[in-house]
C-alpha positions in Angstrom: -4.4 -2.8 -5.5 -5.5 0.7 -5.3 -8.4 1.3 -2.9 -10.3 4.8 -3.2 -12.3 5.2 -0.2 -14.6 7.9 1.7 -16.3 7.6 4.7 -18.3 10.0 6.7 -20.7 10.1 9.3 -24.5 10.7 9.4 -26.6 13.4 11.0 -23.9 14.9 12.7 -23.8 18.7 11.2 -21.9 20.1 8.8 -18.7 19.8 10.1 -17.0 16.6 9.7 -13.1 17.0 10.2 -13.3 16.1 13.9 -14.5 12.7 12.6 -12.2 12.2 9.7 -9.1 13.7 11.4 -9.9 10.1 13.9 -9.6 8.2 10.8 -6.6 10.3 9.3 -4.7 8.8 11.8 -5.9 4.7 11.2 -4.7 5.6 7.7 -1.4 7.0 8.9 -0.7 4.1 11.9 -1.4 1.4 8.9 2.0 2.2 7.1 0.7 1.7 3.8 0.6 4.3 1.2 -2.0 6.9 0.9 -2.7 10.3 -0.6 -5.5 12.4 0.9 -7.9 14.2 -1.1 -11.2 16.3 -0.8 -13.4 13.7 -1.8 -11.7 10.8 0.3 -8.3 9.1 0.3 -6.3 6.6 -2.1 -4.8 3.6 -0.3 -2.4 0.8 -2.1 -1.8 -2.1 -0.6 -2.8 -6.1 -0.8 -6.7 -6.7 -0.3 -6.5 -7.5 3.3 -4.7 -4.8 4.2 -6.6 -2.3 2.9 -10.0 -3.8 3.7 -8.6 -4.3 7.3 -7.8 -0.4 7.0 -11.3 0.4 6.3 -12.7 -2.1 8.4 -10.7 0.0 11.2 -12.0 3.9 10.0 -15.5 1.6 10.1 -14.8 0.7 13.5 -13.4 3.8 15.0 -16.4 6.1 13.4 -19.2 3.8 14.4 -17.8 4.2 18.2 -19.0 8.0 17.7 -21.9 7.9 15.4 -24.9 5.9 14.6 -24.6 5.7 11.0 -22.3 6.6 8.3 -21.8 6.2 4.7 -18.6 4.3 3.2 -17.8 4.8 -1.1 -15.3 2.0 -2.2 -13.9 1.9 -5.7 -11.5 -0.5 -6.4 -8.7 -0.7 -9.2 -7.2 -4.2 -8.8 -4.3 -4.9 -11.0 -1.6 -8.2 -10.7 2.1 -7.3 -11.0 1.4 -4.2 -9.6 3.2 -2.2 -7.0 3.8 1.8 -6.2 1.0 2.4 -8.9 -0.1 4.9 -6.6 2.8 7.1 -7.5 3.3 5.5 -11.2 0.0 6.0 -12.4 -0.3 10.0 -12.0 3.4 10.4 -12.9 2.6 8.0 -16.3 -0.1 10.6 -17.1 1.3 13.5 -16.3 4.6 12.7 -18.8 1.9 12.1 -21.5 0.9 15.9 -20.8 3.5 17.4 -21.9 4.8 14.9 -24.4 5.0 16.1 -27.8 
């Protein structure tokens, strides 16, 4: 499955990259596959695995804030696997097919 996630803390300023820079790394240390992007980050991986991911940034972020806000969209899919990859490349060849 394909997790897209964001999390962020509340009432903390403007500036949030010292706080998502602590998560940057849970997603990195989890070995699954991930692309960052402004908006949040794609993880693929079984459900556990990624909700134990999240479950982690949670964790970590709640240590240095008192409340945060957490966007989960979820694109579940049997048979599945590096469609974190296939699906932009499967577009993209559609592009500039004639």
């Amino acid at each position: 499955m394909i997790v897209d996630f964001a999390i962020s803390p509340i009432g903390v300023g403007e500036s949030l990259s010292t706080y998502i820079a602590e998560v940057f790394k849970i997603i990195e240390e989890s070995g699954l596959p991930y692309e960052h992007h402004a908006m949040g980050t794609n993880i693929e991986g079984d459900w556990d695995e990624v909700m134990g991911v999240i479950k982690a940034c949670r964790d970590q972020m709640l240590k240095q804030t008192n409340r945060l806000s957490i966007s989960i969209k979820i694109d579940e899919r049997k048979g599945v696997t590096d469609g974190l990859a296939r699906k932009v490349t499967s577009a993209r060849a559609k592009v500039w097919a004639p």
